[in-house]
C-alpha positions in Angstrom: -4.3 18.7 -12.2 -0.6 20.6 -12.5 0.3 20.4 -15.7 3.4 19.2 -17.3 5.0 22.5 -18.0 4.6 23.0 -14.4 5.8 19.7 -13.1 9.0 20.0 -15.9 9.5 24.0 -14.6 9.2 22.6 -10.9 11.9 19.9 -11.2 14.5 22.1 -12.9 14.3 25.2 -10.4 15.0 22.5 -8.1 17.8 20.7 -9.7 19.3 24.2 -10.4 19.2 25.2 -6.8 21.0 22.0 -6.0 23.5 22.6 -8.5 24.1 26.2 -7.2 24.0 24.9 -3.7 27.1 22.4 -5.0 29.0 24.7 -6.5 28.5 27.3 -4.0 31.4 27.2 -2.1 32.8 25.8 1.4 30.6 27.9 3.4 27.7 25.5 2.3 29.2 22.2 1.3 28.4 20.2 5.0 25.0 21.9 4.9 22.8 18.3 5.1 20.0 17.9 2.7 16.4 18.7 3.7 14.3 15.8 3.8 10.5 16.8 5.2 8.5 13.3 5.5 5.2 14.5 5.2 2.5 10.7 6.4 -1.0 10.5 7.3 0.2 7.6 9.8 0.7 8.3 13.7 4.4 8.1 14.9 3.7 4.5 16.5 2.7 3.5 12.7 5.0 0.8 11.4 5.7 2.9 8.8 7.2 5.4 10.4 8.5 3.9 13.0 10.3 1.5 9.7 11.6 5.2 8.2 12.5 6.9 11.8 14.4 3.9 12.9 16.2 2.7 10.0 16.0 5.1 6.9 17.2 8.4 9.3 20.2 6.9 10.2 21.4 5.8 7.5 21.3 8.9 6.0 22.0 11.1 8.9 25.7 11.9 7.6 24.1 14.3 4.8 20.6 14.3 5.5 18.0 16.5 7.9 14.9 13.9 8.2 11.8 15.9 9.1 9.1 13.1 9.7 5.7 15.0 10.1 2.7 12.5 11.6 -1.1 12.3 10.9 -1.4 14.5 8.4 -0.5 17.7 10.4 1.7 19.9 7.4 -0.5 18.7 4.3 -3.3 16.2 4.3 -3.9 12.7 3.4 -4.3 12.7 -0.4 -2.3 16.0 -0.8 1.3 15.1 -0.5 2.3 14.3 -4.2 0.7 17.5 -5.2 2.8 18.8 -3.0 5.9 17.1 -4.2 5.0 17.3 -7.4 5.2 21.7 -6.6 8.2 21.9 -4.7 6.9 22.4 -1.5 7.8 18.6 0.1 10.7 16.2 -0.8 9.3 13.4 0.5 6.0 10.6 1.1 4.5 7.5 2.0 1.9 7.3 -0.7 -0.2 4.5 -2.0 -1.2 3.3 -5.8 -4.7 4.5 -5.1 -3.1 8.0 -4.7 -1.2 7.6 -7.7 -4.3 6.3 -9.9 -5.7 9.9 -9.4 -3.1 10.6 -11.6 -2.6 8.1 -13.6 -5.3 5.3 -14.1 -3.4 2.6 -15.0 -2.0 2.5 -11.3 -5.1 1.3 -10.1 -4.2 -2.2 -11.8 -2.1 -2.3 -8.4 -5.5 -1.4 -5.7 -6.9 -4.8 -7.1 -8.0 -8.2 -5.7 -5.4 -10.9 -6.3 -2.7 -8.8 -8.2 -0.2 -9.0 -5.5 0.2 -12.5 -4.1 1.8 -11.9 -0.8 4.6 -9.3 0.5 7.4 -11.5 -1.4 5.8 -11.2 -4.6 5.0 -7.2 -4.3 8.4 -6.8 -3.9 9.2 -9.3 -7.1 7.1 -6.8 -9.2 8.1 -3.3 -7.6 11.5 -4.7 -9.1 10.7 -6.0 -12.5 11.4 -4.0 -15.2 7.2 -4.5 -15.6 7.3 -1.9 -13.3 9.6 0.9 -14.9 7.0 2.4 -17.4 5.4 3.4 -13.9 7.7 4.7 -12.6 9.2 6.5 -15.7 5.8 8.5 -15.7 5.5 9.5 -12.3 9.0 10.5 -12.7 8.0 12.5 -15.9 5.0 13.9 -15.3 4.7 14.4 -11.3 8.3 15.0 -10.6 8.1 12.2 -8.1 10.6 9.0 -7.7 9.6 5.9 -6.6 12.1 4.0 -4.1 10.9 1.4 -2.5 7.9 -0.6 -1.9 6.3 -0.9 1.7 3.8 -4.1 3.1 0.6 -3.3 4.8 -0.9 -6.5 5.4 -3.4 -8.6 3.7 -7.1 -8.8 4.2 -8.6 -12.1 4.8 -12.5 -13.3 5.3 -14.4 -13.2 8.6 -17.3 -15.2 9.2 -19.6 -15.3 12.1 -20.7 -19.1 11.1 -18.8 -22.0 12.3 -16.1 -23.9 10.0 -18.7 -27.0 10.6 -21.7 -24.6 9.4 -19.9 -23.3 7.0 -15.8 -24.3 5.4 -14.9 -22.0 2.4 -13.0 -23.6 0.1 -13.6 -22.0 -3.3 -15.5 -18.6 -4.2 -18.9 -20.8 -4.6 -19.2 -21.5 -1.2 -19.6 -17.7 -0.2 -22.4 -17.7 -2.2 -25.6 -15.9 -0.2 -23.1 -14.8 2.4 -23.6 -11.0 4.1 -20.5 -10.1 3.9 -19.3 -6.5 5.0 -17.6 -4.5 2.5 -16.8 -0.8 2.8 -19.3 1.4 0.5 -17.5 2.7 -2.8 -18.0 0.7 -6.1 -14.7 -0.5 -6.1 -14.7 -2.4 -3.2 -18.3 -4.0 -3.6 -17.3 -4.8 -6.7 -14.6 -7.1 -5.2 -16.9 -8.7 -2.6 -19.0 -9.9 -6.0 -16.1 -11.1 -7.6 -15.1 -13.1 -4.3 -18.1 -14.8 -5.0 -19.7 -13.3 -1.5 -23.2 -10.5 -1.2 -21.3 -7.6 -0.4 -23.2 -5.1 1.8 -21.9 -1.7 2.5 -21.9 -0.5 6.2 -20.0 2.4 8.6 -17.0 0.5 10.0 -18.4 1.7 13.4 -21.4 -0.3 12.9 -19.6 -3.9 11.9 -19.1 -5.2 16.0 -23.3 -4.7 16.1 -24.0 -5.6 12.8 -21.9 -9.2 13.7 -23.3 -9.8 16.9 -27.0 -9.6 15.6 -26.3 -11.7 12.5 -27.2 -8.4 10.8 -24.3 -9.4 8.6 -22.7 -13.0 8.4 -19.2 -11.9 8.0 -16.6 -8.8 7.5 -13.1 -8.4 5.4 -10.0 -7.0 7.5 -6.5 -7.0 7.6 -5.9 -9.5 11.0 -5.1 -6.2 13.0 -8.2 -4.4 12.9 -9.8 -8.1 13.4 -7.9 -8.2 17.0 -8.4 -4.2 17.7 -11.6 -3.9 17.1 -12.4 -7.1 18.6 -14.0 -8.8 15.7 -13.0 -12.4 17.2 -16.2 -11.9 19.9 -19.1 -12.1 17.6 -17.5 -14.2 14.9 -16.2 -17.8 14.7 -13.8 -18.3 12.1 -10.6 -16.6 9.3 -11.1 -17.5 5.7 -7.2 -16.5 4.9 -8.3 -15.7 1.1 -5.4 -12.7 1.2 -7.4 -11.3 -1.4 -6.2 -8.0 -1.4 -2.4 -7.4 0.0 -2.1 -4.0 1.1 1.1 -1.6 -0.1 2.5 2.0 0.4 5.4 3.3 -1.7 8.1 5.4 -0.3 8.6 8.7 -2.6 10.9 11.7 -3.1 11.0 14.7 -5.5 12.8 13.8 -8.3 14.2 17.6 -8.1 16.0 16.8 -4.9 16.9 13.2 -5.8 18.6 14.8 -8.8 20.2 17.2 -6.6 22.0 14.2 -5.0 25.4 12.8 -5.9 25.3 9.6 -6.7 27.1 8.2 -3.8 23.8 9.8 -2.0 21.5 8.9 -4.3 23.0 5.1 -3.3 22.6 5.7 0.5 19.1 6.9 0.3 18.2 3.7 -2.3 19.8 1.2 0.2 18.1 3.4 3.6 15.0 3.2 1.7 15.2 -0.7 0.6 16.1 -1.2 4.7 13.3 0.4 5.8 10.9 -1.2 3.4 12.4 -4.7 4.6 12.5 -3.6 8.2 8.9 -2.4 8.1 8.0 -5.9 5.9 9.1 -8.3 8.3 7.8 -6.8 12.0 4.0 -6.5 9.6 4.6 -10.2 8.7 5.4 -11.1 12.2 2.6 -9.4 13.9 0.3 -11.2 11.3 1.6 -15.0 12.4 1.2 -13.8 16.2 -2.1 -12.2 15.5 -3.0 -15.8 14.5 -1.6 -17.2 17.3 -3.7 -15.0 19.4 -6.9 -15.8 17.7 -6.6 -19.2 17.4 -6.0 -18.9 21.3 -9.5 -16.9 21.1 -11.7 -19.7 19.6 -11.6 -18.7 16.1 -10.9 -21.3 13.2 -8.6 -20.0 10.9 -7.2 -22.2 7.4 -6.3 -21.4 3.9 -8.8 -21.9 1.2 -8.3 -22.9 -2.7 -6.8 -19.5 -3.0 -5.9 -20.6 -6.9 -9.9 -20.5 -7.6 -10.2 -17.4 -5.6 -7.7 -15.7 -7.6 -8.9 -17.2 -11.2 -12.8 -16.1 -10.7 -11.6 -12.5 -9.3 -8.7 -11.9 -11.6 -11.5 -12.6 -14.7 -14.3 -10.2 -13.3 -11.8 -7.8 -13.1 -10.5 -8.3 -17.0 -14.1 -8.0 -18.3 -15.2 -5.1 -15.6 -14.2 -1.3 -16.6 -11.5 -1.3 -13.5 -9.7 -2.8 -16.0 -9.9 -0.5 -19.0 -6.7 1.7 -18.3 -4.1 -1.0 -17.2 -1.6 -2.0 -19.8 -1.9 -5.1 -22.0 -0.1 -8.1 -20.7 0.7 -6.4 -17.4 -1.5 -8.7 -15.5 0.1 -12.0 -17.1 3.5 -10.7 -16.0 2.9 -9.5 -12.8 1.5 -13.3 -12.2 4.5 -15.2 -13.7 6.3 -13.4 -10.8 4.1 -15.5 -8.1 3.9 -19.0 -7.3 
């Protein structure tokens, strides 16, 4: 891990060179600020498409956006080292990422903690959230702006809502229900109350057709793309994890701003979030639309028990060892 002499060393070479840069003279005063977007996401990604469409131009007066797609200039899992040294100003990172750093992020990978893509936004905003930030600012030389929505994963049974209705986490109860392979996230399907059984995402379409498995969790995209809906019957809308991305800069360059940029960028930023927020949000009440069309059942269960059983596992589990006391009662004052 880069240590923090060499974070510290990192941001002030690159808040010198912006000073020098300022003071430098005409010849270099409309010189527009380098901003490479380095993203693991394709071009057609909402993401990007949220940060090409609405964050560039908003910026383009001062700014050079470089977006760089699928990984191709460092790969997924790299880019906040790569901030962190200098060599990229900007990301689309995720609170998994950051846990590799620093643990107590991962309070933000799980089940239940964000309630939908209103309420992620509520605590990204909260002053809950500035110890966070402070030390990703402090120790990774990296700056937070603005939080992104991914979607939320919801339940995917093969059985019929008249075989089988879920209302509370008791009702999964002997249910095969696909999860993908790592501790953490078999460790959700027990605390949803379901058997969790790992599997290769290339297998699930088989696996649900042959009653192999009885069910799978998806965000309602991959459901529709990878054609889920034709060997199963029905969409628990548990939500029980709500998916996120934050958009980050070097806190070298961002210091580097003015602060009429450093206002821009914040507002492009918030704009592309919200841009990116609302088509995600859309595409999930059309992807309902569409299924419901298909066959499937789809309803809401007691998503106050869900959240109460998994929300305690997790408090007596070791996921919970590194997050900050009282974090978890704050971030769910902020909901409903």
């Amino acid at each position: 891990m880069i240590t923090k002499l060499t974070r510290r060393a990192t941001i002030a070479s690159l808040t010198a060179l912006s000073l020098a840069a300022s003071v430098a003279g005409p010849a270099l005063a409309d010189e527009k600020i380098q901003l490479r977007m380095a993203t693991s996401g394709s071009e057609t990604d909402q993401r990007s498409v949220a940060m090409a469409e609405v964050f560039a131009p908003m910026v383009a007066d001062f700014v050079d956006y470089q977006p760089s797609y699928n990984g191709t200039i460092f790969a997924q899992g790299t880019e906040l080292d790569a901030i962190s040294r200098g060599n990229l100003e900007m990301s689309i990172t995720s609170a998994q990422e950051l846990a590799q750093f620093f643990p107590e992020f991962s309070i933000f990978t799980a089940g239940y903690v964000h309630q939908d893509a209103a309420h992620q936004v509520a605590v990204f905003n909260d002053p809950l959230m500035d110890a966070f930030k402070q030390k990703a600012e402090d120790e990774l030389g990296v700056k937070l702006l603005s939080v992104m929505y991914l979607g939320r994963r919801q339940v995917n049974l093969r059985q019929t809502k008249d075989e089988l209705t879920v209302s509370t986490p008791a009702d999964l109860d002997g249910v095969n229900l696909r999860m993908p392979g790592t501790d953490a996230w078999q460790f959700l399907g027990k605390a949803l109350g379901a058997a969790p059984t790992p599997m290769a995402f290339s297998e699930v379409y088989t696996a649900l057709s042959t009653g192999a498995v009885d069910g799978q969790d998806n965000p309602l995209p991959t459901v529709v793309d990878a054609k889920f809906y034709e060997v199963t019957n029905q969409i628990v809308l548990t939500s029980h994890l709500v998916d996120l991305n934050y958009i980050a800069i070097g806190k070298g360059v961002w210091d580097g701003m003015s602060a009429e940029q450093q206002a821009t960028v914040q507002k492009a930023a918030d704009a592309a979030a919200e841009s990116g927020r609302q088509k995600q949000l859309q595409k999930e009440a059309d992807l309902v639309a569409f299924l419901e069309e298909q066959g499937m059942s789809i309803y809401e269960p007691d998503l106050a028990a869900f959240r109460n059983q998994v929300q305690s596992m997790y408090l007596e589990s070791e996921f919970a060892e590194t997050w900050p006391e009282g974090v978890l009662d704050q971030i769910n004052a902020l909901g409903n």
